[in-house]
mmCIF file of the N, C-alpha and C atoms, coordinates in Angstrom:
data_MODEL
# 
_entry.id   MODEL 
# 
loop_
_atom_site.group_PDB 
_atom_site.id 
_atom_site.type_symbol 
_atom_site.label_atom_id 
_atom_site.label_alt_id 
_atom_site.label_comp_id 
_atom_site.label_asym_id 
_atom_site.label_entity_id 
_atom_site.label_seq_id 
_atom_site.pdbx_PDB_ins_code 
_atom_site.Cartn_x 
_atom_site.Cartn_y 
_atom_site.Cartn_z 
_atom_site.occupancy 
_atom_site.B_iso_or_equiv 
_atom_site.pdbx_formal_charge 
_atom_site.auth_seq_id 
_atom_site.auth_comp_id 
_atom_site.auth_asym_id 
_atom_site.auth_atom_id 
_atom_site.pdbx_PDB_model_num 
ATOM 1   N N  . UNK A 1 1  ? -71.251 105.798 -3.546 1.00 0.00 ? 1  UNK A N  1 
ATOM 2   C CA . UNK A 1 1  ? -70.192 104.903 -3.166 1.00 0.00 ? 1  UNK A CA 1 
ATOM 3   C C  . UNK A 1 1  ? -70.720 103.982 -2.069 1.00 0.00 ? 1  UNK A C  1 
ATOM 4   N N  . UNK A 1 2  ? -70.735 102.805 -2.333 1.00 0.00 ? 2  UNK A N  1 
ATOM 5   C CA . UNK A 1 2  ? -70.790 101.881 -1.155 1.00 0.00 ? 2  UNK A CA 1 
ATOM 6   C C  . UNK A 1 2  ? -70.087 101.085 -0.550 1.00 0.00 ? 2  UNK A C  1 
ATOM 7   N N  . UNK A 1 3  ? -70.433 100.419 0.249  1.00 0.00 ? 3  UNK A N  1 
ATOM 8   C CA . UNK A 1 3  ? -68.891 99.480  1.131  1.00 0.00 ? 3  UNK A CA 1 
ATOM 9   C C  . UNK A 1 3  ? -68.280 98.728  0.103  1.00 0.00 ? 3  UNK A C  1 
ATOM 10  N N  . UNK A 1 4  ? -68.839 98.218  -0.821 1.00 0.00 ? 4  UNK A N  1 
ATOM 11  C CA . UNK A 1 4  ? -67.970 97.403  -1.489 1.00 0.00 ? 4  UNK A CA 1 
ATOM 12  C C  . UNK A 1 4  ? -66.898 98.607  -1.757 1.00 0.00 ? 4  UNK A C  1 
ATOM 13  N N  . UNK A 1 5  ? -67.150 99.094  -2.446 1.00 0.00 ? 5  UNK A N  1 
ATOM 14  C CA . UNK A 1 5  ? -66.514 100.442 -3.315 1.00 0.00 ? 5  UNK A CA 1 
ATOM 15  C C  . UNK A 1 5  ? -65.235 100.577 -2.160 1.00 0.00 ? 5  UNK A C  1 
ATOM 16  N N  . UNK A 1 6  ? -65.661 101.123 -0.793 1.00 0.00 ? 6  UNK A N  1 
ATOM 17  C CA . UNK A 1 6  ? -64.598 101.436 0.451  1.00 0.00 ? 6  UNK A CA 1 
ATOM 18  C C  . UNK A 1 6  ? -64.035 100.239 0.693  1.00 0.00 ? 6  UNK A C  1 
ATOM 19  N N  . UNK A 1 7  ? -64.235 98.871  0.391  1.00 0.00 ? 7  UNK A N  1 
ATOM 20  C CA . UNK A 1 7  ? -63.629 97.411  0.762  1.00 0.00 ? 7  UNK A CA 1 
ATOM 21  C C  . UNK A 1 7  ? -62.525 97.519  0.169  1.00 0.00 ? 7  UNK A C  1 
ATOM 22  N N  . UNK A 1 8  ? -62.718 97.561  -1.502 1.00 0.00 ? 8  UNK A N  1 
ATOM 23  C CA . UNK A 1 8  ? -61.808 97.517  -2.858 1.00 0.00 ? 8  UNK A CA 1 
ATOM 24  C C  . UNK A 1 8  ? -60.892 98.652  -2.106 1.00 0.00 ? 8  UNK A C  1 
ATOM 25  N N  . UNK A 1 9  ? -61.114 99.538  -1.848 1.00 0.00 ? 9  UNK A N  1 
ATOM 26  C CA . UNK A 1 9  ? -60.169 100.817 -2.039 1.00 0.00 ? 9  UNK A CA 1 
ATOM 27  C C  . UNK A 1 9  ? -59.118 100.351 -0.822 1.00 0.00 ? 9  UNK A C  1 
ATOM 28  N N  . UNK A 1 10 ? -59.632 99.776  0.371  1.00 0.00 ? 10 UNK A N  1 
ATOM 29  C CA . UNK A 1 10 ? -58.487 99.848  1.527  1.00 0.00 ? 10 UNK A CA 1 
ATOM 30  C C  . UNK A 1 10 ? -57.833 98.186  0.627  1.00 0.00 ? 10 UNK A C  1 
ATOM 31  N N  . UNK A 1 11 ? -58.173 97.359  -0.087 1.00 0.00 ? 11 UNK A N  1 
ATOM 32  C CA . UNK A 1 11 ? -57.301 96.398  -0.254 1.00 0.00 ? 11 UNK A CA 1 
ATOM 33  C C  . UNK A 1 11 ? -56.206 96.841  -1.308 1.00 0.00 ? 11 UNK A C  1 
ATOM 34  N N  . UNK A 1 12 ? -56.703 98.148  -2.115 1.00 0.00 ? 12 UNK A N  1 
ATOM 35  C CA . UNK A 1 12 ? -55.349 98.313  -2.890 1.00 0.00 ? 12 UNK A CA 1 
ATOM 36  C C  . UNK A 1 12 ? -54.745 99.388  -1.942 1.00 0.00 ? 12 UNK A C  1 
ATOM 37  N N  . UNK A 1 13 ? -54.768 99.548  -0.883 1.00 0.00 ? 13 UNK A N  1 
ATOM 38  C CA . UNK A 1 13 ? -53.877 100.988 0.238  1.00 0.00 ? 13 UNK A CA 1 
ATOM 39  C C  . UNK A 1 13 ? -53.115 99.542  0.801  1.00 0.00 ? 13 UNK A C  1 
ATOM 40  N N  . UNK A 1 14 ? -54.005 98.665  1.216  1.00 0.00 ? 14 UNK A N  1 
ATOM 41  C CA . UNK A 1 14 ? -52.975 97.725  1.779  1.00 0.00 ? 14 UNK A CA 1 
ATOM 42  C C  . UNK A 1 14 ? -51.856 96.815  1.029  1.00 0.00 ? 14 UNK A C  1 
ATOM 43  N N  . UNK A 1 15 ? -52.244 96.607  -0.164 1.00 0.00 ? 15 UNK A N  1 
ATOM 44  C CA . UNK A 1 15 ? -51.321 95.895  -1.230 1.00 0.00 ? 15 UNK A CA 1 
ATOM 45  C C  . UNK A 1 15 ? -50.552 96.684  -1.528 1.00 0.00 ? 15 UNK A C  1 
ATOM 46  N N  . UNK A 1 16 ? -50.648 98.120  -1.835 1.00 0.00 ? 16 UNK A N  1 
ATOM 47  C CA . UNK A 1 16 ? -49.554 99.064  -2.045 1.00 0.00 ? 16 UNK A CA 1 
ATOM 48  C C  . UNK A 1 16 ? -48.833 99.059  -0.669 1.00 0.00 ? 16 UNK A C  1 
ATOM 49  N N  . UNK A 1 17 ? -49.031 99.290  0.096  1.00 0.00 ? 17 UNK A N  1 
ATOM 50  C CA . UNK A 1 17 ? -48.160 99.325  1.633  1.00 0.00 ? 17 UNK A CA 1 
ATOM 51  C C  . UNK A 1 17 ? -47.121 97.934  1.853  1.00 0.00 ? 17 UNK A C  1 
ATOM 52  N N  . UNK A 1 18 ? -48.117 97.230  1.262  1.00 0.00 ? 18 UNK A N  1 
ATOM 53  C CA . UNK A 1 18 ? -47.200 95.817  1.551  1.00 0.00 ? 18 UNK A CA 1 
ATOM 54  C C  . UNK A 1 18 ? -45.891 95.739  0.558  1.00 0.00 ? 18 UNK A C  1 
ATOM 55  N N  . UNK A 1 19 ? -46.285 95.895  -0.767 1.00 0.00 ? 19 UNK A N  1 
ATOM 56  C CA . UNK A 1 19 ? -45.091 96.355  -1.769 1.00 0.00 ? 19 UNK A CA 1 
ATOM 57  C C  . UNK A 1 19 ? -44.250 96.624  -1.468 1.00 0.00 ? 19 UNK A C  1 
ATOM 58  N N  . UNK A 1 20 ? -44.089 97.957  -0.406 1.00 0.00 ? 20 UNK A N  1 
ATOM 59  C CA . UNK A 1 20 ? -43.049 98.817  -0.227 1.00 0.00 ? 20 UNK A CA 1 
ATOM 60  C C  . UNK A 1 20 ? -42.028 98.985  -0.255 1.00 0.00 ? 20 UNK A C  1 
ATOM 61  N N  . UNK A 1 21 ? -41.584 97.966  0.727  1.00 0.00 ? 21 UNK A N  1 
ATOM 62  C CA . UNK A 1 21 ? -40.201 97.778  1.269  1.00 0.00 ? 21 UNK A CA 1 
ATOM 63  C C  . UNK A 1 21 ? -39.606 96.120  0.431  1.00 0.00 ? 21 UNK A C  1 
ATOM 64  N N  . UNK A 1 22 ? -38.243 95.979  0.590  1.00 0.00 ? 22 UNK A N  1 
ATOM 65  C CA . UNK A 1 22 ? -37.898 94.927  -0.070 1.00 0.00 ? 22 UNK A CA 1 
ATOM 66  C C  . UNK A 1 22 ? -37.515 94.080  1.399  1.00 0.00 ? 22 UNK A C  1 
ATOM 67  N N  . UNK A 1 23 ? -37.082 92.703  0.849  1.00 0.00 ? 23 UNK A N  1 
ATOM 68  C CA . UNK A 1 23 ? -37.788 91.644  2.169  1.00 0.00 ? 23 UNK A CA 1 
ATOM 69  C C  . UNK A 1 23 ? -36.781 92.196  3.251  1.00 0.00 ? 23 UNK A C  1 
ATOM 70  N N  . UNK A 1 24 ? -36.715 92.003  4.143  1.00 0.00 ? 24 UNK A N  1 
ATOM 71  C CA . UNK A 1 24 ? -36.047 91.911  5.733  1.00 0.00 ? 24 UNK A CA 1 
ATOM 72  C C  . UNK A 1 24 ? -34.909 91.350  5.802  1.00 0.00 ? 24 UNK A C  1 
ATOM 73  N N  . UNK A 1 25 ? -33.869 91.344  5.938  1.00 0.00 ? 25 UNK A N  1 
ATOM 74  C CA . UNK A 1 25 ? -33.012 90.491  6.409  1.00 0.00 ? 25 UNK A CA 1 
ATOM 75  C C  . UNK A 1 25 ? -31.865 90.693  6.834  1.00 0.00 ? 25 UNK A C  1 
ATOM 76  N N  . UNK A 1 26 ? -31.543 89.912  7.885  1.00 0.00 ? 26 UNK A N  1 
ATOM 77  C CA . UNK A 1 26 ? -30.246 90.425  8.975  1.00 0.00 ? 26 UNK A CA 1 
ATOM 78  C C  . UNK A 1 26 ? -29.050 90.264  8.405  1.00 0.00 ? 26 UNK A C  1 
ATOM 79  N N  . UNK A 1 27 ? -28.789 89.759  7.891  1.00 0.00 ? 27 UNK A N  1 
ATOM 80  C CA . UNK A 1 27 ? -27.286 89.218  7.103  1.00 0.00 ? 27 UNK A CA 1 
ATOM 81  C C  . UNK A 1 27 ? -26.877 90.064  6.896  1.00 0.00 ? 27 UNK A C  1 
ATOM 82  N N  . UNK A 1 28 ? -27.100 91.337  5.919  1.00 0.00 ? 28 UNK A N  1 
ATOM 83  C CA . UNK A 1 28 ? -25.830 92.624  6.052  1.00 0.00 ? 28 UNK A CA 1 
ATOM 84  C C  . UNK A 1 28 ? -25.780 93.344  7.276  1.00 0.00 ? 28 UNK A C  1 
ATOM 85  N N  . UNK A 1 29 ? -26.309 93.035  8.427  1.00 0.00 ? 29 UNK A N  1 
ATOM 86  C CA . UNK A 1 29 ? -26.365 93.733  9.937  1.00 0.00 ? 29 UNK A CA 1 
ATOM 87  C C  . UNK A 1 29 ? -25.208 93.126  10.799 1.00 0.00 ? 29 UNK A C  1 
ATOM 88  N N  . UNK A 1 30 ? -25.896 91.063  9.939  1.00 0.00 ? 30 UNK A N  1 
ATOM 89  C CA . UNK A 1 30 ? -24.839 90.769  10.844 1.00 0.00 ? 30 UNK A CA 1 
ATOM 90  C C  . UNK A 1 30 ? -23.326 90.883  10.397 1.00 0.00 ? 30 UNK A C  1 
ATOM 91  N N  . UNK A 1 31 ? -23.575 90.716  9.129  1.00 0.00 ? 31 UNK A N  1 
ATOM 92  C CA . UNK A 1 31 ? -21.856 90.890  8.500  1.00 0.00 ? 31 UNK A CA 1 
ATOM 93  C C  . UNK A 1 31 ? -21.138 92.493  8.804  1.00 0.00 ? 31 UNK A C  1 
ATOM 94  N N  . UNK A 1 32 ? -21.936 93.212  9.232  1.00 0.00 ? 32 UNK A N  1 
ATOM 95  C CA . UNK A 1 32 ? -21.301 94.375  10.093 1.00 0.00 ? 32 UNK A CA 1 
ATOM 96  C C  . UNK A 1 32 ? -21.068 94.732  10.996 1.00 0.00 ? 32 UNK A C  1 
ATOM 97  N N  . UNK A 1 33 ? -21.683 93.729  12.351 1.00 0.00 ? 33 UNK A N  1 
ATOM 98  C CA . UNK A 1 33 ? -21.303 93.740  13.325 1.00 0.00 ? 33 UNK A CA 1 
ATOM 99  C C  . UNK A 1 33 ? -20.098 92.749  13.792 1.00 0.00 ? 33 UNK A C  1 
ATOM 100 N N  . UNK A 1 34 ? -19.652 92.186  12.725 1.00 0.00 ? 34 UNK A N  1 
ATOM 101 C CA . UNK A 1 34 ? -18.681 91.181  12.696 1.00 0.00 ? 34 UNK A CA 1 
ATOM 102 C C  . UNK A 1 34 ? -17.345 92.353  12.967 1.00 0.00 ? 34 UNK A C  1 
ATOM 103 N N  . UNK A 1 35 ? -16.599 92.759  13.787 1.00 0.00 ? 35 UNK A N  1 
ATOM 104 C CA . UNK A 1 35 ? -16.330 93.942  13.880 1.00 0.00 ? 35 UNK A CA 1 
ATOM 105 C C  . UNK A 1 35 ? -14.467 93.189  14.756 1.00 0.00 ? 35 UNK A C  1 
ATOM 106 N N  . UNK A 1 36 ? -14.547 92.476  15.542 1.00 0.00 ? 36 UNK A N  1 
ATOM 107 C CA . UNK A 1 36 ? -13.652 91.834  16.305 1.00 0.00 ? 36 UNK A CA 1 
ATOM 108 C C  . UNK A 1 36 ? -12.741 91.083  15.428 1.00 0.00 ? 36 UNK A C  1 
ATOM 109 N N  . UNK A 1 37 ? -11.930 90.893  15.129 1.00 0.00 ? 37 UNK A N  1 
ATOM 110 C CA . UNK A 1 37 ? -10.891 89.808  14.822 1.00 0.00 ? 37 UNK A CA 1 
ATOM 111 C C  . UNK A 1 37 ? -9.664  89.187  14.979 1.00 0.00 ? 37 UNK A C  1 
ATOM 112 N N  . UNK A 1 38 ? -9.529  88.207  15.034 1.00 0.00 ? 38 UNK A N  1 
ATOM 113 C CA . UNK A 1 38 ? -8.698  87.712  15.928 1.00 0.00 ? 38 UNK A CA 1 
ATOM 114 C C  . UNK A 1 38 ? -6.879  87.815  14.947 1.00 0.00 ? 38 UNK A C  1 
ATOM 115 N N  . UNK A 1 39 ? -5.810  88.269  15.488 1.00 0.00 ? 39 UNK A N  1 
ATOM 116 C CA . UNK A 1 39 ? -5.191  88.500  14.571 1.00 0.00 ? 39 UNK A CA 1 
ATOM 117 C C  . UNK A 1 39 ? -4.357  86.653  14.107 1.00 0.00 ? 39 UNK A C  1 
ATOM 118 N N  . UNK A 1 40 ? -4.324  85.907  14.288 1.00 0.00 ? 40 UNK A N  1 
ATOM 119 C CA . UNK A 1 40 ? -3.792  85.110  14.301 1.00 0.00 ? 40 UNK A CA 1 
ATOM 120 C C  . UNK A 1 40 ? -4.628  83.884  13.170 1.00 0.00 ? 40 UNK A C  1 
ATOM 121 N N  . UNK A 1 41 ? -6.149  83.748  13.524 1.00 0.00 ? 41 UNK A N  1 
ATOM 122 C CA . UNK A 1 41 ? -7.020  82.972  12.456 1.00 0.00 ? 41 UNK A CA 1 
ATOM 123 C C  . UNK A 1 41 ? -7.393  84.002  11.636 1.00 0.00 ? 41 UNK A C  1 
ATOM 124 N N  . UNK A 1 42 ? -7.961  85.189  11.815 1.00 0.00 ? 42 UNK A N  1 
ATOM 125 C CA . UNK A 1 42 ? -8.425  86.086  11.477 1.00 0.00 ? 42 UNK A CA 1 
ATOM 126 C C  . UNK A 1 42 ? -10.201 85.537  11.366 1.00 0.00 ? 42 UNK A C  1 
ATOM 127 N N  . UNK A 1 43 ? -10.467 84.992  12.169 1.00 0.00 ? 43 UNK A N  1 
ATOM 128 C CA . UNK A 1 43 ? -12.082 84.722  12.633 1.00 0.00 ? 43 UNK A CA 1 
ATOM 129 C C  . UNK A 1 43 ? -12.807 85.727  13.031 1.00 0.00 ? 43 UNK A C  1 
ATOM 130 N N  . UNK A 1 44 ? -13.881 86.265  12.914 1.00 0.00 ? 44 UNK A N  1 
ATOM 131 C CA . UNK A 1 44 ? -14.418 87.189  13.360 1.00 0.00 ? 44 UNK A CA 1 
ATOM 132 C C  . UNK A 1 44 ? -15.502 87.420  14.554 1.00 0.00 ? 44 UNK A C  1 
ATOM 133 N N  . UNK A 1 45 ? -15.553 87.962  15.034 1.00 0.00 ? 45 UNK A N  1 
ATOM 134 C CA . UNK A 1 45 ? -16.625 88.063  16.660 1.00 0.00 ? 45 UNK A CA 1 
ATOM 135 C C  . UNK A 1 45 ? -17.452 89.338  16.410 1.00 0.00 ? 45 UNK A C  1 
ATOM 136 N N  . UNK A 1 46 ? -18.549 89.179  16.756 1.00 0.00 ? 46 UNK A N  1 
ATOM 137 C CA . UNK A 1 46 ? -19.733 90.364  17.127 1.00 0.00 ? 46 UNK A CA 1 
ATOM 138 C C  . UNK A 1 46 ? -18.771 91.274  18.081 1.00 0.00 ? 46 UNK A C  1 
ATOM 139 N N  . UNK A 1 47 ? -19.284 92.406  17.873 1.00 0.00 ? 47 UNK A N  1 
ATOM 140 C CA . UNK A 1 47 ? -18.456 93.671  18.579 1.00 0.00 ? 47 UNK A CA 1 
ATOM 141 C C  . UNK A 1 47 ? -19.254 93.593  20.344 1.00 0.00 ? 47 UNK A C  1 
ATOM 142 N N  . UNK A 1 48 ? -20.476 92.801  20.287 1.00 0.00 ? 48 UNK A N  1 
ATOM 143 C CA . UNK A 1 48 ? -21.028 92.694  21.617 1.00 0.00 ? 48 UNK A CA 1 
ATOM 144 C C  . UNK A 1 48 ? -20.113 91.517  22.740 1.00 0.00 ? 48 UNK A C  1 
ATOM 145 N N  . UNK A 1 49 ? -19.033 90.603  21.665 1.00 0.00 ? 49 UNK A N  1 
ATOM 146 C CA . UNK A 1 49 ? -18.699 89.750  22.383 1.00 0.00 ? 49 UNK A CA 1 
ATOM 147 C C  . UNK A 1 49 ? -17.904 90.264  23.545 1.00 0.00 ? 49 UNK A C  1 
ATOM 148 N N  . UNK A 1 50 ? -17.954 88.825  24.499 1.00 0.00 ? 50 UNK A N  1 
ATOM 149 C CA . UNK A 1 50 ? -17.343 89.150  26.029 1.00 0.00 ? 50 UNK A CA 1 
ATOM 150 C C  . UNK A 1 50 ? -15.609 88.946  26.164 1.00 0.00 ? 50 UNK A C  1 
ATOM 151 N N  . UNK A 1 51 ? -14.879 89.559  26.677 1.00 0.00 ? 51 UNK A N  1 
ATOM 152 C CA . UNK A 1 51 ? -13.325 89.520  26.442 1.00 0.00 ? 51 UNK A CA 1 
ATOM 153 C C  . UNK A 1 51 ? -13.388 87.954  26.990 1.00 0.00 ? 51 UNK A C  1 
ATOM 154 N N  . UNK A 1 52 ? -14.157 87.392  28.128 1.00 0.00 ? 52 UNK A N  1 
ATOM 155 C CA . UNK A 1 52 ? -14.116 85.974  28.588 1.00 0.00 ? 52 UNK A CA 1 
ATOM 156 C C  . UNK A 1 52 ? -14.357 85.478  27.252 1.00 0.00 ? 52 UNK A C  1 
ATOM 157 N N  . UNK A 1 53 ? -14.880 85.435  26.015 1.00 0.00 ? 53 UNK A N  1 
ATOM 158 C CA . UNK A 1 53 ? -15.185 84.484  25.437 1.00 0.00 ? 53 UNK A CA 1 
ATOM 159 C C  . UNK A 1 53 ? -13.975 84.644  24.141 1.00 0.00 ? 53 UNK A C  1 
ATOM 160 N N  . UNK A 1 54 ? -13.372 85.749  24.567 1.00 0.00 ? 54 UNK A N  1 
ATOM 161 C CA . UNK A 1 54 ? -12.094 86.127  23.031 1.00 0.00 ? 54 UNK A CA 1 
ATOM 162 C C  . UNK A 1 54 ? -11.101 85.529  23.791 1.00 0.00 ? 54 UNK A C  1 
ATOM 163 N N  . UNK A 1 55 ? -10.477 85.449  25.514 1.00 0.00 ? 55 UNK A N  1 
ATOM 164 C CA . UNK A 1 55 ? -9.835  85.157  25.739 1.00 0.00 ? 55 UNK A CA 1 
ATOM 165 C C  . UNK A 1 55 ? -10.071 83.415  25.490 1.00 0.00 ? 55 UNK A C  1 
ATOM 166 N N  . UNK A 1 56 ? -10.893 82.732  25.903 1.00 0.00 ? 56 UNK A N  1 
ATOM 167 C CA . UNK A 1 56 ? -11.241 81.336  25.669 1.00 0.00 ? 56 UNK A CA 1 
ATOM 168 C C  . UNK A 1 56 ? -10.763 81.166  23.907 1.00 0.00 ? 56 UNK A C  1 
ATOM 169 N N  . UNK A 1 57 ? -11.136 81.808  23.349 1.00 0.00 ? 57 UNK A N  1 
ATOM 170 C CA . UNK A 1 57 ? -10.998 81.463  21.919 1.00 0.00 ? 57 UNK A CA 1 
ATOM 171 C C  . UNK A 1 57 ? -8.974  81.381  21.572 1.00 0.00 ? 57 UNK A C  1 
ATOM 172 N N  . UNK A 1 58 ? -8.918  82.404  22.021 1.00 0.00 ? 58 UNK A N  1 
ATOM 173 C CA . UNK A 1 58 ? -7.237  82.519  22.267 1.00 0.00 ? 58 UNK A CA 1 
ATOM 174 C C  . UNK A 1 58 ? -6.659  81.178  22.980 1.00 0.00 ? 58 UNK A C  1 
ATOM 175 N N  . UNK A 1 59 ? -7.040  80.942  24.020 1.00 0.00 ? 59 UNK A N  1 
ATOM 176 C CA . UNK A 1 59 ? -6.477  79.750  24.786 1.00 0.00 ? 59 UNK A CA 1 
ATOM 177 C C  . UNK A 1 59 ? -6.605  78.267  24.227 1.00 0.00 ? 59 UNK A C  1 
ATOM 178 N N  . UNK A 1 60 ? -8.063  78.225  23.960 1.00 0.00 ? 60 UNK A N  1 
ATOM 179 C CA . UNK A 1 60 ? -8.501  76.712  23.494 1.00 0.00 ? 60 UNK A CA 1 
ATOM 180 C C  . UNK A 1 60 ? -7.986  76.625  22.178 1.00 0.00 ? 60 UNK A C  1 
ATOM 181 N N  . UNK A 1 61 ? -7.593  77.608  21.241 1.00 0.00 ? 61 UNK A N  1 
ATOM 182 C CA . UNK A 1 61 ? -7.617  77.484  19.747 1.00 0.00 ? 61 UNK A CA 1 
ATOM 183 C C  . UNK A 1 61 ? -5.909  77.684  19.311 1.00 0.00 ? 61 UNK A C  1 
ATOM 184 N N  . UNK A 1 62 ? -5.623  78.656  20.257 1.00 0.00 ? 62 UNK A N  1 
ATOM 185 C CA . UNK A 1 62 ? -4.205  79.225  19.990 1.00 0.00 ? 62 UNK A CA 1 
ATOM 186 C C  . UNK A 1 62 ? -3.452  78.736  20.725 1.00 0.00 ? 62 UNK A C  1 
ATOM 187 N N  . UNK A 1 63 ? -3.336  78.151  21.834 1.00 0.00 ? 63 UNK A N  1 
ATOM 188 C CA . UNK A 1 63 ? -2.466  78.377  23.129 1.00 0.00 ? 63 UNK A CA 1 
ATOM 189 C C  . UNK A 1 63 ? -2.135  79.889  23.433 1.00 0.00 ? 63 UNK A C  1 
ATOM 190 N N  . UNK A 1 64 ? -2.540  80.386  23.482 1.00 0.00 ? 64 UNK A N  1 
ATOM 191 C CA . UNK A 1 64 ? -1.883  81.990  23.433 1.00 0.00 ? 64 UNK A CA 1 
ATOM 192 C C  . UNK A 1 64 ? -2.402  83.008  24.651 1.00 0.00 ? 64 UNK A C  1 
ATOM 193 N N  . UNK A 1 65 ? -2.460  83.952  24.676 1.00 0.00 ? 65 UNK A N  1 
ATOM 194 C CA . UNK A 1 65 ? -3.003  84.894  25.447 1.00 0.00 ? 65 UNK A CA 1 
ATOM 195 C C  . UNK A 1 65 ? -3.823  85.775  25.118 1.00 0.00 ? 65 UNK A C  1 
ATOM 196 N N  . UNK A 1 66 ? -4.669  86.239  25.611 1.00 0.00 ? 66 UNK A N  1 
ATOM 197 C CA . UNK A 1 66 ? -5.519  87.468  24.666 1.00 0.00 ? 66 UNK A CA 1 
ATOM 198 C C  . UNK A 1 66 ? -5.143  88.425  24.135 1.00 0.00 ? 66 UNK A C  1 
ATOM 199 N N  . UNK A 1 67 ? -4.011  88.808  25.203 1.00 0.00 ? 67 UNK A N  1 
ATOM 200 C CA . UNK A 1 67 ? -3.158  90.244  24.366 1.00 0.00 ? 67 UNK A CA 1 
ATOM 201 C C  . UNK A 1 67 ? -2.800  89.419  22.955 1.00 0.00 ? 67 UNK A C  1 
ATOM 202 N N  . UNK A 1 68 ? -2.117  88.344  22.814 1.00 0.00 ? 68 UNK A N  1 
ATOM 203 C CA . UNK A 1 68 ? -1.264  87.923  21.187 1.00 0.00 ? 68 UNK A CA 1 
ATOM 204 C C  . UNK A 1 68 ? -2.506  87.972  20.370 1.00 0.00 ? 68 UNK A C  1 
ATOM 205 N N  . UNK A 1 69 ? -3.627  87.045  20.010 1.00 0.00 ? 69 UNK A N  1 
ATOM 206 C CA . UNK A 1 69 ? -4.599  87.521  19.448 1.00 0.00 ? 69 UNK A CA 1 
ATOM 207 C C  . UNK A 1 69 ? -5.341  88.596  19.340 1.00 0.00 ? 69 UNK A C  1 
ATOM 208 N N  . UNK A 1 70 ? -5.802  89.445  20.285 1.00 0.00 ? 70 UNK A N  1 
ATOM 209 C CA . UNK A 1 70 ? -6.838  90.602  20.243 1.00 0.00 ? 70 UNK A CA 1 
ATOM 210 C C  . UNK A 1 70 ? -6.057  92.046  21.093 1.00 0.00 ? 70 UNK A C  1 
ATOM 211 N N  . UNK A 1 71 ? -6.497  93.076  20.085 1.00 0.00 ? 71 UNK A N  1 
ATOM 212 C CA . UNK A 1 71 ? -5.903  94.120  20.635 1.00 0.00 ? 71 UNK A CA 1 
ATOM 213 C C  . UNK A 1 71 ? -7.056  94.518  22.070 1.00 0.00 ? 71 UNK A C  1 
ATOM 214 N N  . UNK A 1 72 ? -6.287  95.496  22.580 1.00 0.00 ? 72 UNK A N  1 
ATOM 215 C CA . UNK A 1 72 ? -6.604  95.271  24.711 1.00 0.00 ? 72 UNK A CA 1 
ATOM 216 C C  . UNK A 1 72 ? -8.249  96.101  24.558 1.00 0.00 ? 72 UNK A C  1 
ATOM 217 N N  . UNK A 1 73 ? -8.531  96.920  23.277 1.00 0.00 ? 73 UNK A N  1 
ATOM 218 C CA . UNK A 1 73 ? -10.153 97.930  23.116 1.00 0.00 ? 73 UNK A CA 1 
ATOM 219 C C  . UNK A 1 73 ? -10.844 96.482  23.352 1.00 0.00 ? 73 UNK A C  1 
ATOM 220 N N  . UNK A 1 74 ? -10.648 95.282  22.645 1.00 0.00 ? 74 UNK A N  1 
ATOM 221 C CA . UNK A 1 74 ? -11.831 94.653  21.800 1.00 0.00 ? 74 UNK A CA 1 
ATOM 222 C C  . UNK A 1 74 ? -12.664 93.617  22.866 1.00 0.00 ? 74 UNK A C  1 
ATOM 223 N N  . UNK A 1 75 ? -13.742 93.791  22.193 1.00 0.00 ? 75 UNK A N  1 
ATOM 224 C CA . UNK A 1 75 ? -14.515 92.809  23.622 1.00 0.00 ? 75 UNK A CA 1 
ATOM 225 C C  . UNK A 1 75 ? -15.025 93.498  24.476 1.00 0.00 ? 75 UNK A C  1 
ATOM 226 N N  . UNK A 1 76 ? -15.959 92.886  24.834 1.00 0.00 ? 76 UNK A N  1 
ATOM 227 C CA . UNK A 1 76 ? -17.210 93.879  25.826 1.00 0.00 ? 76 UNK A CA 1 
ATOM 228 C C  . UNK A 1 76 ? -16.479 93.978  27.403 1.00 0.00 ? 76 UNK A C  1 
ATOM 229 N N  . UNK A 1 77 ? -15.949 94.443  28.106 1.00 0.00 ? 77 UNK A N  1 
ATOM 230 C CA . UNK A 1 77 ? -15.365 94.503  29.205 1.00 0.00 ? 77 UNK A CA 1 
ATOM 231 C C  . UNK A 1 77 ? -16.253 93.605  30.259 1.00 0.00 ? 77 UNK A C  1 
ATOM 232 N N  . UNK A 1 78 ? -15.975 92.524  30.956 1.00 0.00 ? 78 UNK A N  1 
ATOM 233 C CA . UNK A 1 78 ? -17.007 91.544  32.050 1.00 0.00 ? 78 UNK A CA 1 
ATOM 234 C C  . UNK A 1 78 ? -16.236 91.240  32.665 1.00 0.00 ? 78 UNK A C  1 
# 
């Protein structure tokens, strides 16, 4: 056996490795962290969002208050 022989062999370990998995992608991660919603548009927020930024959404969009849109759990406490 010579290097060529050991060359060939690690390029099909690496082409099989690469195969493996199917491609990457965030989109069903992010469509699950979509977790917040507002009861009034029914728009949705990352579960990381800040109650400052649900209450803004309430005010600028609704006239409203945060309690009328969002129940008092939701939103990252800041």
């Amino acid at each position: 056996m010579g290097n060529g022989n050991r060359a060939q062999q690690k390029r099909e370990r690496n082409a099989a490795k690469a195969k493996g998995g199917e491609p990457k992608s965030q989109l069903k991660t992010n469509a699950a962290a979509q977790s917040v919603k507002c009861k009034t548009c029914f728009q949705t927020f990352q579960s990381t969002t800040s109650r400052t930024m649900l209450g803004d959404h309430a005010s600028n969009k609704h006239t409203k208050a945060f309690e009328d849109c969002f129940n008092a759990e939701d939103g990252v406490a800041r």
